[in-house]
C-alpha positions as a printed NumPy array, in Angstrom:
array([[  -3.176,  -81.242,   63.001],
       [  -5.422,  -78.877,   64.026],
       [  -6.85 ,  -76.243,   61.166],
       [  -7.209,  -72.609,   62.004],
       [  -9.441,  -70.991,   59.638],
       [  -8.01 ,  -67.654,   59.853],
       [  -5.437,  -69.167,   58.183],
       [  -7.127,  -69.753,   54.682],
       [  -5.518,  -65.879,   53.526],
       [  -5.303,  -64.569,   50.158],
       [  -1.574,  -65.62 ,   49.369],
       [   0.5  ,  -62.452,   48.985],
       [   2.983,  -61.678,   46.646],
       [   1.903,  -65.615,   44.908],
       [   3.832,  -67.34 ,   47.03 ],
       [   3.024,  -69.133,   50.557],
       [   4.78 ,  -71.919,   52.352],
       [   7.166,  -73.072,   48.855],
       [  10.412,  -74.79 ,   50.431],
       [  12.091,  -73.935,   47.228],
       [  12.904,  -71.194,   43.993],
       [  10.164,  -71.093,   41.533],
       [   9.587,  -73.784,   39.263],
       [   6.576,  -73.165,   36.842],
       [   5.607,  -69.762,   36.192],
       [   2.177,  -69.163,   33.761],
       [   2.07 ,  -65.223,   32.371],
       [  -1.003,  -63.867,   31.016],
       [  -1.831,  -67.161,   29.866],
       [  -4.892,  -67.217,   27.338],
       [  -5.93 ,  -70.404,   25.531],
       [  -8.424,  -71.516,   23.455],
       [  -9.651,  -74.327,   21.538],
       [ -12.191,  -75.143,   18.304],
       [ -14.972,  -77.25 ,   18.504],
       [ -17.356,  -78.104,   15.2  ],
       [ -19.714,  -75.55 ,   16.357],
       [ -17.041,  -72.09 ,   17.159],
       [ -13.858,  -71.179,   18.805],
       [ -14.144,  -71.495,   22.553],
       [ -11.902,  -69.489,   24.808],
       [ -10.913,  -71.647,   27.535],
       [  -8.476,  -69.299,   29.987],
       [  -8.37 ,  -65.63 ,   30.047],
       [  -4.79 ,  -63.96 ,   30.623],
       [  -4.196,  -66.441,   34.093],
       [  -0.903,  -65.925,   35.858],
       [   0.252,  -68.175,   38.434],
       [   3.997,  -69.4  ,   40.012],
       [   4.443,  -72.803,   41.893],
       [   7.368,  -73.518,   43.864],
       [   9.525,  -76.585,   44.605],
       [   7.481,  -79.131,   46.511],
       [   4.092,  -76.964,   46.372],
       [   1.385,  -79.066,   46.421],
       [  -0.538,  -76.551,   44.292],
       [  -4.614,  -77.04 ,   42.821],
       [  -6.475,  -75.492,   40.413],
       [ -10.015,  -75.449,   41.561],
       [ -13.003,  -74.139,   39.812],
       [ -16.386,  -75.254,   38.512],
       [ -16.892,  -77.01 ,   34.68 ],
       [ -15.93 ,  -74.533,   31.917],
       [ -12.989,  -73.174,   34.035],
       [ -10.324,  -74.093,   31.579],
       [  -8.63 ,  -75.705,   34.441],
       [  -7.923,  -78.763,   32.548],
       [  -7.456,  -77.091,   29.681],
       [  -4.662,  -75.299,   31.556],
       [  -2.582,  -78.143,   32.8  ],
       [  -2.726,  -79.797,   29.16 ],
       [  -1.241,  -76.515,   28.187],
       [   1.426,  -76.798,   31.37 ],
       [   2.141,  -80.753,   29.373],
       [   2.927,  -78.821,   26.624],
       [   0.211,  -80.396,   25.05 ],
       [  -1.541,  -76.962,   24.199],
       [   0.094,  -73.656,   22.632],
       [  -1.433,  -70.29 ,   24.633],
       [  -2.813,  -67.907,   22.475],
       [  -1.122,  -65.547,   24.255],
       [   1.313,  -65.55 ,   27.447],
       [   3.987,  -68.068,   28.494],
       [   4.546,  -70.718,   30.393],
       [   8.039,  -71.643,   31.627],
       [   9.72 ,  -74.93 ,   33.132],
       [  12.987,  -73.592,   35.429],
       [  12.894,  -70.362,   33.24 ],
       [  12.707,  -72.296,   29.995],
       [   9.619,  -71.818,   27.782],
       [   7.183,  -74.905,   27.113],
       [   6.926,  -75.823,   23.652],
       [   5.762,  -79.492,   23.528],
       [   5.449,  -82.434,   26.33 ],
       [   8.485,  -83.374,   27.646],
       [   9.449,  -85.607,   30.39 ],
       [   9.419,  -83.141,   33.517],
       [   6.575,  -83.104,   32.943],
       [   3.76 ,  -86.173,   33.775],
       [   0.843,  -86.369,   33.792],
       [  -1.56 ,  -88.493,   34.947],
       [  -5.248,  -88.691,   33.419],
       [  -8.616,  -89.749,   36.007],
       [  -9.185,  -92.5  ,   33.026],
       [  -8.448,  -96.254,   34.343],
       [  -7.721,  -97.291,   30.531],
       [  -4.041,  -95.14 ,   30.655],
       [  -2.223,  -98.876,   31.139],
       [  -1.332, -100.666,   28.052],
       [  -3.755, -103.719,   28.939],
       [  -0.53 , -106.29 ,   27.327],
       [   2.153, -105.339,   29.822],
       [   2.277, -106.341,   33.199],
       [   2.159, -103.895,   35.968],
       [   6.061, -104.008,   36.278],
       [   6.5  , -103.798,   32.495],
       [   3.951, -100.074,   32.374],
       [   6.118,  -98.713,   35.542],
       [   9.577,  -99.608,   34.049],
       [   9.023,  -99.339,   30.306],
       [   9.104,  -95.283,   29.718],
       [  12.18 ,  -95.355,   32.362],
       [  14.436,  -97.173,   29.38 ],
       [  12.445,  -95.341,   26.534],
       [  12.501,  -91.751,   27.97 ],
       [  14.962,  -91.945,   30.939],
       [  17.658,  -94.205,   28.843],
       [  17.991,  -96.865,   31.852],
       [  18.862, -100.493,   31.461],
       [  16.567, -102.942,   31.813],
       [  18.237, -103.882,   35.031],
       [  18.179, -100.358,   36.401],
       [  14.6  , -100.042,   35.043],
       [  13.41 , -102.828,   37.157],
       [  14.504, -101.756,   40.405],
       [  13.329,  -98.19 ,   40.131],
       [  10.032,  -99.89 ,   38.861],
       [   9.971, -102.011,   42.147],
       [  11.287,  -99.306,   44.611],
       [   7.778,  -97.057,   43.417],
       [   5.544,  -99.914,   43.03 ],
       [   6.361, -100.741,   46.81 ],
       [   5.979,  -96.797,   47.759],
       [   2.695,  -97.269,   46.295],
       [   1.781, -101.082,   47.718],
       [   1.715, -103.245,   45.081],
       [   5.166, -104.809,   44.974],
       [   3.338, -107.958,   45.227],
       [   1.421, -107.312,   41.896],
       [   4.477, -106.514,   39.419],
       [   3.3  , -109.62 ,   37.425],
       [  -0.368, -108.65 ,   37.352],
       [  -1.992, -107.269,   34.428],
       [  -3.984, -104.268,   34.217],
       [  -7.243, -105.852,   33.922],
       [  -6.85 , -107.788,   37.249],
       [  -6.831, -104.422,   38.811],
       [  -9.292, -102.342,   40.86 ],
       [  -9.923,  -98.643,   39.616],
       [  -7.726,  -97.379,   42.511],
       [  -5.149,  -99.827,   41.926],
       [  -4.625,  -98.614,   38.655],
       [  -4.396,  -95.196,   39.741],
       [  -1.725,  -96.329,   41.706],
       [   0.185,  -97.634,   39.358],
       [   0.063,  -94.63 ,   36.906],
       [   1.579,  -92.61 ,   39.702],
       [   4.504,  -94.826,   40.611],
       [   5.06 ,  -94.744,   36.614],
       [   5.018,  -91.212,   36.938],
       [   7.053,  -90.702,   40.191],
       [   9.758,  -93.023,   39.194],
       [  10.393,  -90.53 ,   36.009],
       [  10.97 ,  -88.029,   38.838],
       [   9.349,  -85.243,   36.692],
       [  10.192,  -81.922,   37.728],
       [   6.393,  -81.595,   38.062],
       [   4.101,  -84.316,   38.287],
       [   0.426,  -83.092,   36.491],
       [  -2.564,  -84.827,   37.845],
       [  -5.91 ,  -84.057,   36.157],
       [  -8.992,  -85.056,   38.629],
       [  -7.407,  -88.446,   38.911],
       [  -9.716,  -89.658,   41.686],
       [ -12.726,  -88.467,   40.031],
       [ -14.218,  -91.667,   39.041],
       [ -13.377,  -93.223,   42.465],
       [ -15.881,  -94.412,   44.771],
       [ -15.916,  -91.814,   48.225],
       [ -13.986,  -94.222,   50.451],
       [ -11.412,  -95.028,   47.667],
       [ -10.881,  -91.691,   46.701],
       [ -10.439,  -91.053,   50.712],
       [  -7.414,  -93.239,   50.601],
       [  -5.771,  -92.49 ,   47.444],
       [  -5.933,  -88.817,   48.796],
       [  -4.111,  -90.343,   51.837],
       [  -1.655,  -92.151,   50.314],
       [  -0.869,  -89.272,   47.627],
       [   0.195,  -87.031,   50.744],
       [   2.135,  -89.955,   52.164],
       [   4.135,  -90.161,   49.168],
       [   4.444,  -86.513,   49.097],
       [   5.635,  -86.369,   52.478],
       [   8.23 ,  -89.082,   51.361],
       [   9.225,  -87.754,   48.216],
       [   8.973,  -83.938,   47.806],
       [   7.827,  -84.012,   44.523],
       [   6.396,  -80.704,   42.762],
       [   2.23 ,  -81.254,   42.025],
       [   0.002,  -79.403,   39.769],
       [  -3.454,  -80.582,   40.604],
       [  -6.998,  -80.599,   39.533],
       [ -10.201,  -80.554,   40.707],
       [ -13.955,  -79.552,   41.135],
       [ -13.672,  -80.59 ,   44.203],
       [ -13.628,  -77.165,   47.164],
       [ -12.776,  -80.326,   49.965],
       [ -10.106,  -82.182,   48.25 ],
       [  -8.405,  -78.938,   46.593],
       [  -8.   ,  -77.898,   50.859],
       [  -7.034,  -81.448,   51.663],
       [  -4.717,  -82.325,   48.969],
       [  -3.091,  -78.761,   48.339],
       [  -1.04 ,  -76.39 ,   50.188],
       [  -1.831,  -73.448,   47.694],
       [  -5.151,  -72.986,   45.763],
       [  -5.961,  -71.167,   42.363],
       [  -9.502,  -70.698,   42.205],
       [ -10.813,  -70.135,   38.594],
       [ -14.467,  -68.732,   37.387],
       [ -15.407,  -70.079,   34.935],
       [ -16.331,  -69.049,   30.581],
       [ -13.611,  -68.024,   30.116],
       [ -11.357,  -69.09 ,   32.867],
       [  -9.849,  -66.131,   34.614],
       [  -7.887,  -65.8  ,   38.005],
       [ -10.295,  -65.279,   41.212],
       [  -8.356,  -65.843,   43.851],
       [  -4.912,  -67.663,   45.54 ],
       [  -5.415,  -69.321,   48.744],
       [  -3.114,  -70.712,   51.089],
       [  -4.333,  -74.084,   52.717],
       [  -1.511,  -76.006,   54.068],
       [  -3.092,  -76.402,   57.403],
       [  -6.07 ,  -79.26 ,   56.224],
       [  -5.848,  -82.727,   56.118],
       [  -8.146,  -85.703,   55.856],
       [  -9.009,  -85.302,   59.901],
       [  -9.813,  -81.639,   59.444],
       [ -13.267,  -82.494,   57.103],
       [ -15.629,  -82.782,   60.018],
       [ -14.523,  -80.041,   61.653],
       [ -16.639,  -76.794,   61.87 ],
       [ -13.09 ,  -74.67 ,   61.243],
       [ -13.02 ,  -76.677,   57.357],
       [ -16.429,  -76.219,   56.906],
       [ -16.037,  -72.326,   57.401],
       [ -13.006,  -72.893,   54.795],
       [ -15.315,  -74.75 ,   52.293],
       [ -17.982,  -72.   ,   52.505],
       [ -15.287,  -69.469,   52.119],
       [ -14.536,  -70.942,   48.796],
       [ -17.648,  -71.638,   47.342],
       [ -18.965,  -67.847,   48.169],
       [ -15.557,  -66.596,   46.393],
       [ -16.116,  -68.814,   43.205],
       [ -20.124,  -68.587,   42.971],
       [ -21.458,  -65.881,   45.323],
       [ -19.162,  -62.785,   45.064],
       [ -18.793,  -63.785,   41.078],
       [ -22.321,  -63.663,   40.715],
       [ -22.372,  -59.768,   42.14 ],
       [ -19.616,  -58.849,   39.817]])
């Protein structure tokens, strides 16, 4: 699909291309943690809405709070001050429309087999049979490609493989929103190429709702439709983007390149004038 850079606008009024109501809304959000040393203030009073089947990133360099802001969206993390609210409910713990899944390989219990990680929070959290388990198990497994390694452990497994497998886990819980934290991060280039690929081909299938991270200005306009960017210490709101128009054949192009500029100039640049 050809990319037309005049399309990388501000978004007005938050929302751009959302095929459905609002799903997560984050108000004045401001969150902080403590570390041995002082009390660090990770986001600054960010507001943000994401919409039924937005693909939607949070971008920004380290110190951002951008990870610190999708633990929050878990439920994992209590704002300081602000909300954040699930279909106009408030989050007050984790909760299972919500998954997330971490760039670590190690998120598989190493004693189950790949079947037995996939189908084993479907009777815990979900209530299913075992017999019902399994086949939802199978059907995501085989969206993903690895049908073929239900019996396989997780230590038989390549880093993208595993990947893989934590996101048919996640997918078959059908989470109203499925929270992925830089999970390609500690893929090699031409991996993290295809697990890109194959996350938009499962999008494309399934419709699902993502909150996404990363440092990454190309993948954020690959992988999203809408992008938050974040400056960093603390992390505060610089800008919503609209990038539905990129995909994986758009990177070499001088139009993506004029998009990726864009970016960095709004996050480091103009910040640095401020």
């Amino acid at each position: 699909m050809a990319a037309n850079p005049h399309l990388l606008y501000p978004v007005e009024g938050g929302r751009a291309a959302a095929t459905s109501g609002k799903l997560l809304s984050a108000r004045n959000v401001t969150l902080e943690y403590r570390t041995p040393e002082r009390l660090v203030r990770a986001t600054h009073d960010v507001s943000f809405d994401v919409y039924g089947a937005d693909r939607f990133v949070l971008l920004g360099p380290s110190g951002c709070g951008k990870s610190t802001l999708l633990k929050a969206v878990a439920g994992f993390i209590e704002p300081v001050t602000g909300s954040i609210e699930i279909d106009g409910e408030r989050v007050t713990g984790p909760g299972a429309d919500r998954i997330v899944v971490f760039q670590e390989f190690d998120q598989l219990p190493p004693w189950k087999t790949v079947l037995q990680n996939v189908a084993f929070p479907l009777r815990v959290a979900r209530k299913l049979s075992r017999a019902e388990a399994r086949e939802r198990a199978l059907h995501f497994l085989d969206k993903v490609g690895l049908a073929r390694f239900a019996d396989a452990y997780p230590h038989t497994l390549s880093g993208g493989m595993k990947q893989r497998v934590a996101i048919a886990r996640a997918l078959a819980m059908q989470p109203r929103v499925l929270l992925m934290d830089e999970p390609f991060a500690a893929l090699d280039a031409l991996t993290r190429r295809r697990m890109q690929e194959e996350l938009l081909r499962l999008w494309s299938d399934e419709r699902f709702t993502l909150l996404f991270v990363t440092h990454s200005i190309e993948e954020a306009l690959i992988v999203g439709n809408r992008i938050l960017l974040l400056t960093p210490h603390p992390g505060r709101v610089r800008a919503e983007l609209n990038s539905h128009q990129y995909s994986q054949e758009s990177v070499g192009r001088g139009e993506f390149q004029q998009s990726v500029a864009r970016i960095h100039r709004l996050l480091f640049e103009e910040e640095a004038t401020r």
